[in-house]
C-alpha positions as CSV (number, residue, x, y, z in Angstrom):
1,X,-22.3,27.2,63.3
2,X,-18.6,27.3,62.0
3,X,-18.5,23.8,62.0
4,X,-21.6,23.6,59.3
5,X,-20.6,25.9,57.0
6,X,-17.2,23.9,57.1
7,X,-19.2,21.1,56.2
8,X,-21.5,22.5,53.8
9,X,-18.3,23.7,51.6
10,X,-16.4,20.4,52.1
11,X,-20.1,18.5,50.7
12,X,-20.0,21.4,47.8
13,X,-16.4,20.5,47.2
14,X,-17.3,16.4,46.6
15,X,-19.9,17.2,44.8
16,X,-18.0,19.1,42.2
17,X,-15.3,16.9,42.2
18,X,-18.2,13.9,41.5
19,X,-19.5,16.0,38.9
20,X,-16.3,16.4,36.8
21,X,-15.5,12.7,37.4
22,X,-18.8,11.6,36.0
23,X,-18.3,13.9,32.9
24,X,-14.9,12.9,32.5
25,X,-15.7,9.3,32.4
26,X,-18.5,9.2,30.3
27,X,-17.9,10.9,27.1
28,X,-15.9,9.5,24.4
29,X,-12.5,9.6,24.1
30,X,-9.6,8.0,22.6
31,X,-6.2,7.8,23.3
32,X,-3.5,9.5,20.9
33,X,0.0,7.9,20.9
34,X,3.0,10.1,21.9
35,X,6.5,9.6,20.2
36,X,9.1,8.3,22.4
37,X,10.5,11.3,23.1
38,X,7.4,12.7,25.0
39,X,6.4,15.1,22.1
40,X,2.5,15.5,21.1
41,X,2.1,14.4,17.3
42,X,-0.6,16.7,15.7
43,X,-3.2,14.9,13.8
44,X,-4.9,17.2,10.9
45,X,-7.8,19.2,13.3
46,X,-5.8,18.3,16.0
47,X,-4.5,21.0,19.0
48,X,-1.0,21.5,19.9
49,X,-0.6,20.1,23.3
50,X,2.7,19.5,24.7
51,X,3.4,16.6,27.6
52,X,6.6,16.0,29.6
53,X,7.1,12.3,30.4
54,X,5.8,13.1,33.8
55,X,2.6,13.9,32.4
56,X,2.0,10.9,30.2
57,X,-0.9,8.5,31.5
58,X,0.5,5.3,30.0
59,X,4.7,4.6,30.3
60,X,4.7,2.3,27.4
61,X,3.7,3.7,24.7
62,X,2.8,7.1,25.9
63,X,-0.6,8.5,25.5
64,X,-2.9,11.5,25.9
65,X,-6.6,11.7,26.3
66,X,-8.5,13.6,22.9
67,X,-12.2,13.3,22.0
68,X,-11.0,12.0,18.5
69,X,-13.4,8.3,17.7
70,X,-11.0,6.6,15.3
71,X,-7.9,6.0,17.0
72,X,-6.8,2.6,16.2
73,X,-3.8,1.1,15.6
74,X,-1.6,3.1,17.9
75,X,2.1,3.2,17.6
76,X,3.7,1.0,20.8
77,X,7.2,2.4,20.9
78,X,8.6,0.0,23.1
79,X,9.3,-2.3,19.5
80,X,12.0,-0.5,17.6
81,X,12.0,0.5,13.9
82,X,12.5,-2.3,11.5
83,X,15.9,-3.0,9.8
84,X,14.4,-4.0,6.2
85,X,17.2,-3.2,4.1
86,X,15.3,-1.0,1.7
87,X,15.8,1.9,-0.3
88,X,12.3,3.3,0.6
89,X,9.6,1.6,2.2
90,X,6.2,2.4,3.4
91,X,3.3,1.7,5.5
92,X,-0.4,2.8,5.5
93,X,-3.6,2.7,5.9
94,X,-6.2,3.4,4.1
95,X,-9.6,3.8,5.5
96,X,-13.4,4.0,3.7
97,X,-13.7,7.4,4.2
98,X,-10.6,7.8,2.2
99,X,-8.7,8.8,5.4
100,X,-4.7,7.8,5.3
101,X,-2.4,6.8,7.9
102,X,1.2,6.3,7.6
103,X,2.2,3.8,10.2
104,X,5.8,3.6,8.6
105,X,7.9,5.6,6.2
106,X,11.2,5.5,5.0
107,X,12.8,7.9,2.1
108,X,8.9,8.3,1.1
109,X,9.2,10.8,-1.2
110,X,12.9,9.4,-2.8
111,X,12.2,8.9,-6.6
112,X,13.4,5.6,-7.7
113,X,13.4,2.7,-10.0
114,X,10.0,0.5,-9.7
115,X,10.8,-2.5,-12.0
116,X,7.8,-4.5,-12.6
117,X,5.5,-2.5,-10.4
118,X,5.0,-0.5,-13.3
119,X,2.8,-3.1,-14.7
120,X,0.1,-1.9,-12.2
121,X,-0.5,1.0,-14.5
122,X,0.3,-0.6,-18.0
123,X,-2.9,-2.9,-16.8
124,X,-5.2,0.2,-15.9
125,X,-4.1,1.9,-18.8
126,X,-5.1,-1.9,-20.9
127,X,-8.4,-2.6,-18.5
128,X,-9.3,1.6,-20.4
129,X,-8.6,0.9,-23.9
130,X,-9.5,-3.2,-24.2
131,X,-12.9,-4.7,-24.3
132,X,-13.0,-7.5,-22.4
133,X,-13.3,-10.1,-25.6
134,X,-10.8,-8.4,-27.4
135,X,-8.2,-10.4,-29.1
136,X,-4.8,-9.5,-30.0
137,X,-2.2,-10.8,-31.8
138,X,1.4,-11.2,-30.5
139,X,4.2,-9.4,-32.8
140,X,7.7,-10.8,-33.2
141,X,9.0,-7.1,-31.5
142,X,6.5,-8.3,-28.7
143,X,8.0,-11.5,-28.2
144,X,11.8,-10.3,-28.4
145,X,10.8,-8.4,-25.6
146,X,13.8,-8.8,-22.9
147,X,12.3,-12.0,-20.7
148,X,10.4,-15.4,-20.5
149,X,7.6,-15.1,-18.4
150,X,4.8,-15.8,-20.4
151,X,6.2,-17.8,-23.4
152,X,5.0,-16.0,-25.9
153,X,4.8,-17.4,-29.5
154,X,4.8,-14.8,-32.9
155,X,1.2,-14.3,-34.4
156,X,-0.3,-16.3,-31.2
157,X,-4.1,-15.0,-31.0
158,X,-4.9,-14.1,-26.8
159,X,-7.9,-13.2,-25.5
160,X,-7.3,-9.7,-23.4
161,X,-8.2,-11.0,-20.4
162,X,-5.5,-14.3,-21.1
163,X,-2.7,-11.3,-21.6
164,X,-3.8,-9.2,-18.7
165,X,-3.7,-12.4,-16.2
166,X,0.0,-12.7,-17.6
167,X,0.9,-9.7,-17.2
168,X,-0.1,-9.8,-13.5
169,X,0.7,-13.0,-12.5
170,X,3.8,-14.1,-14.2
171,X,5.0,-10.5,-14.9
172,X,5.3,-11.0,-18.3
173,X,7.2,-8.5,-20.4
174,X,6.2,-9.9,-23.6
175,X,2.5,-9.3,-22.4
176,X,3.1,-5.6,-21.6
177,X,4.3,-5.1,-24.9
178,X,1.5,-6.4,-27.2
179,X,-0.8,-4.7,-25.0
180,X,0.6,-1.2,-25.6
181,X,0.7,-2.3,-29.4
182,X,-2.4,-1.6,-30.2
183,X,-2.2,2.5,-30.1
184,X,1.5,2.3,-30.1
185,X,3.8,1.8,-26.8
186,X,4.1,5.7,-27.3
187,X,1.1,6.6,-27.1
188,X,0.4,3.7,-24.0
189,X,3.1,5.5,-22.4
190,X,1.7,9.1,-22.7
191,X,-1.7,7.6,-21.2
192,X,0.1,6.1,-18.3
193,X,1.5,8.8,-17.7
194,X,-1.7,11.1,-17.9
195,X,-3.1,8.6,-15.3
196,X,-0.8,8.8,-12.6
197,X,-1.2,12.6,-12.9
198,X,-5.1,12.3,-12.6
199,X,-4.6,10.0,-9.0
200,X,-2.2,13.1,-8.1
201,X,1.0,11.1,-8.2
202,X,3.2,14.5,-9.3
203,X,6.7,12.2,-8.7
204,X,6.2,9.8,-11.0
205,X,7.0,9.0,-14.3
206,X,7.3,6.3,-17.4
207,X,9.2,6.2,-20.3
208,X,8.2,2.4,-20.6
209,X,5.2,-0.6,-20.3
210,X,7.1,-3.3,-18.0
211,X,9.5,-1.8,-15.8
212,X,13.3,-2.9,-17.6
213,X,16.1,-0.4,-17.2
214,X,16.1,0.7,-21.0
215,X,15.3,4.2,-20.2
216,X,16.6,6.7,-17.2
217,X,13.1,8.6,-17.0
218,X,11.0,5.5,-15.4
219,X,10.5,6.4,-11.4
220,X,8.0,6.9,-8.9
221,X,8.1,6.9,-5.0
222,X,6.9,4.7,-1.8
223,X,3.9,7.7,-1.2
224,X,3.0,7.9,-5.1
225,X,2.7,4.1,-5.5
226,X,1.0,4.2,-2.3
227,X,-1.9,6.1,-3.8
228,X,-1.6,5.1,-7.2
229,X,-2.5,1.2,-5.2
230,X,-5.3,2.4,-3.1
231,X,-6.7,4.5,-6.7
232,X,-6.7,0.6,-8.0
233,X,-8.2,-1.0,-5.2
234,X,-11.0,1.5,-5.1
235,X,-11.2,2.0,-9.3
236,X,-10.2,-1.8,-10.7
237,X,-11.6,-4.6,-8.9
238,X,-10.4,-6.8,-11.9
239,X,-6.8,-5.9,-11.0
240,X,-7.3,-6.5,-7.3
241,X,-8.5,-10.2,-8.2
242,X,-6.3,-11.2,-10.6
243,X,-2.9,-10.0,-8.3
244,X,-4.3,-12.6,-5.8
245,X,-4.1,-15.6,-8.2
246,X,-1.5,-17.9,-7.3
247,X,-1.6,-19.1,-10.6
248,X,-2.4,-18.7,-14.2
249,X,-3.5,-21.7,-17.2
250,X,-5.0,-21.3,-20.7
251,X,-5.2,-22.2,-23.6
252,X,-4.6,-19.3,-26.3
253,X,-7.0,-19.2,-29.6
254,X,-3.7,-20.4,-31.3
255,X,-3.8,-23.6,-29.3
256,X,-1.0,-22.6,-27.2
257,X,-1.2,-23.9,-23.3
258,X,0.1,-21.0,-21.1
259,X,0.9,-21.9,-17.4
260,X,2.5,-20.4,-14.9
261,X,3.1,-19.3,-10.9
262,X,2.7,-15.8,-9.3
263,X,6.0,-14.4,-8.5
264,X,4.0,-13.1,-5.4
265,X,5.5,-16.1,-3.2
266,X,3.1,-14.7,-0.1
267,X,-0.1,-15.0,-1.3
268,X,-2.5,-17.4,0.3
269,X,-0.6,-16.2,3.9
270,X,-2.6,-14.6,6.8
271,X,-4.4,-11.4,5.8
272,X,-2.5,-11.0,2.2
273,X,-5.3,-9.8,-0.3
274,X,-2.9,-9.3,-3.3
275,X,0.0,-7.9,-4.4
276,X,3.1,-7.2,-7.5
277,X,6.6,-7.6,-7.1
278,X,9.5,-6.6,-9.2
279,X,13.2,-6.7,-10.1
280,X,16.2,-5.1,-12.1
281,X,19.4,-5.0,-11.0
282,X,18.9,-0.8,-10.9
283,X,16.1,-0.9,-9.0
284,X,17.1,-3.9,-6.6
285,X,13.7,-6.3,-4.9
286,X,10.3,-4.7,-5.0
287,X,7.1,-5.9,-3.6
288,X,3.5,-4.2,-3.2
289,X,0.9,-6.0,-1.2
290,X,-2.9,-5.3,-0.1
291,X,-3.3,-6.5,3.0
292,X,-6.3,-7.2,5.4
293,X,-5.6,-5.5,8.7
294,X,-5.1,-7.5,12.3
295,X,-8.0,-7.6,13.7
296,X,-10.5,-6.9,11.3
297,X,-11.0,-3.7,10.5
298,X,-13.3,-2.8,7.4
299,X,-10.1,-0.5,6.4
300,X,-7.0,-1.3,3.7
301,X,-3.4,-2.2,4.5
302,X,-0.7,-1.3,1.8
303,X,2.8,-2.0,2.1
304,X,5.7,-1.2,0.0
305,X,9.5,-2.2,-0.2
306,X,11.3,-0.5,-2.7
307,X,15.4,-1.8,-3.4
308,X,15.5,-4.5,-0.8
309,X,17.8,-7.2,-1.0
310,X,14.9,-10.4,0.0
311,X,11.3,-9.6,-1.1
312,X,10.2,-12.1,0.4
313,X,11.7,-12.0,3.7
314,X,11.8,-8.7,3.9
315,X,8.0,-8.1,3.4
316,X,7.0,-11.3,6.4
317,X,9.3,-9.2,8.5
318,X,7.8,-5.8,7.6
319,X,4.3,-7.4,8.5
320,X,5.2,-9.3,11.9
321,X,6.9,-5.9,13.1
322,X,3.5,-4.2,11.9
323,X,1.6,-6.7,14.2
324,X,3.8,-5.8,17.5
325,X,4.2,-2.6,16.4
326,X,1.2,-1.2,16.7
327,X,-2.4,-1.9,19.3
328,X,-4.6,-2.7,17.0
329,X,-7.6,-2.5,19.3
């Protein structure tokens, strides 16, 4: 009799323990990444659980089981942090339920110099005033402008869209200038301004349409043009397309041909939707670029370099790390 009610609690215990691994197989979970040193890293809704290393499921990189769906990309910290030379720099994602993710962040919230980035906002600020067929005429002060890009001629008649495209592409001074003429760069300013306020970016600020070094109240940061980028690629589908020209040709209403080359040199690479780069000697190399993430997902990659020394190289490096850096599914 001993012998079967050993046996009926050792049957009771197997069945339990059958139980709990059927439940624990077949709900959903994800996995969330650890840092390297073991620590848990709260995500908003999150618990606080804490895991020595001989806890950890996964050696490299170190995970724990949640019930969270959206887990992807996930940090593999056997890659090291990138050496990108930058004054500030950032990563993230941005996903359609307007969701962020930083997957890299360096001196974030640093206010600097953004060069030419800050046409980005001189064209929302245009794309709100301008009808489309609007035509504007290009002032001498427009033309003395400091800069090239664009070749400009005095009393030239553009078509707003013509003047946008330059303004985009070839980062074209000139163009941000007789844009803001029409209310007065002042009063472009103000709006500019008012509209990086609206998207909630509270550290930065312009004194200026195109970026030059004439003025020492002209900054933002790495997070602020973050979401200032995602507000455009959600609000201004005409910016989003004309950043991934390679190119822009016309002919003005003057008779003027206009030509010239993105001084984005990676568009047309793997998963590059678009982007704006910039320079001063203050503010050093600056790139933005939208990015379609590795493996498909429906979300939004931005990346940002601010004060590099190679925007070029810096940015193909910043994106192959991202690819190793990360699982992406």
């Amino acid at each position: 009799m001993r012998s079967l009610k050993y046996a009926g609690i050792f049957l009771i215990g197997v069945a339990i323990v059958v139980l709990f691994l059927f439940i624990f197989f077949n709900k959903p979970f994800e996995y969330q990444v650890l840092n390297k040193d073991a620590k848990f890293l709260k995500e908003e809704g999150g618990g606080e659980i804490f895991f020595s290393k001989e806890n950890i499921l996964f050696d490299s990189p170190y995970f724990i089981q949640t019930t969270k769906p959206d887990f992807f990309p996930i940090r593999n910290w056997s890659v090291s942090e990138p050496d990108l030379k930058e004054k500030a720099g950032i990563a993230i994602l941005f996903s359609n339920n307007r969701q962020k993710k930083i997957l890299y962040q360096k001196n974030i919230e640093k206010k600097l110099p953004i060069a030419s980035l800050t046409k980005l906002v001189t064209a929302m600020v245009a794309l709100d005033i301008y009808n489309k067929d609007d035509i504007i005429e290009i002032s001498k002060n427009a033309v003395l402008t400091e800069g090239t890009a664009g070749d400009l001629k005095v009393n030239e008649k553009i078509k707003f869209n013509d003047l946008l495209n330059l303004l985009l592409v070839a980062s074209s001074n000139d163009a941000a200038t007789a844009l803001a003429e029409k209310i007065g760069e002042d009063n472009f300013v103000n709006l500019m301004n008012e509209k990086v306020l609206i998207i909630g970016a509270e550290n930065t600020h312009f004194c200026n349409v195109h970026g030059l070094s004439d003025c020492n109240s002209q900054y933002s940061t790495s997070q602020d043009l973050a979401d200032i980028s995602y507000f455009i690629f959600q609000n201004y589908p005409e910016i989003i397309d004309i950043i991934s020209r390679k190119e822009v040709r016309f002919i003005s209403l003057s008779g003027y041909e206009h030509f010239e080359l993105n001084t984005n040199k990676l568009l047309g690479e793997e998963n590059i939707l678009g982007g704006k780069t910039g320079f001063t000697k203050e503010a050093g190399d600056c790139i933005l670029l939208f990015l379609k993430p590795p493996e498909n997902l429906k979300d939004i990659l931005v990346i940002l370099l601010l004060g590099t020394d190679d925007r070029t190289l810096r940015a193909r490096e910043f994106i192959d790390w991202l690819k190793i850096a990360y699982l992406w599914k």
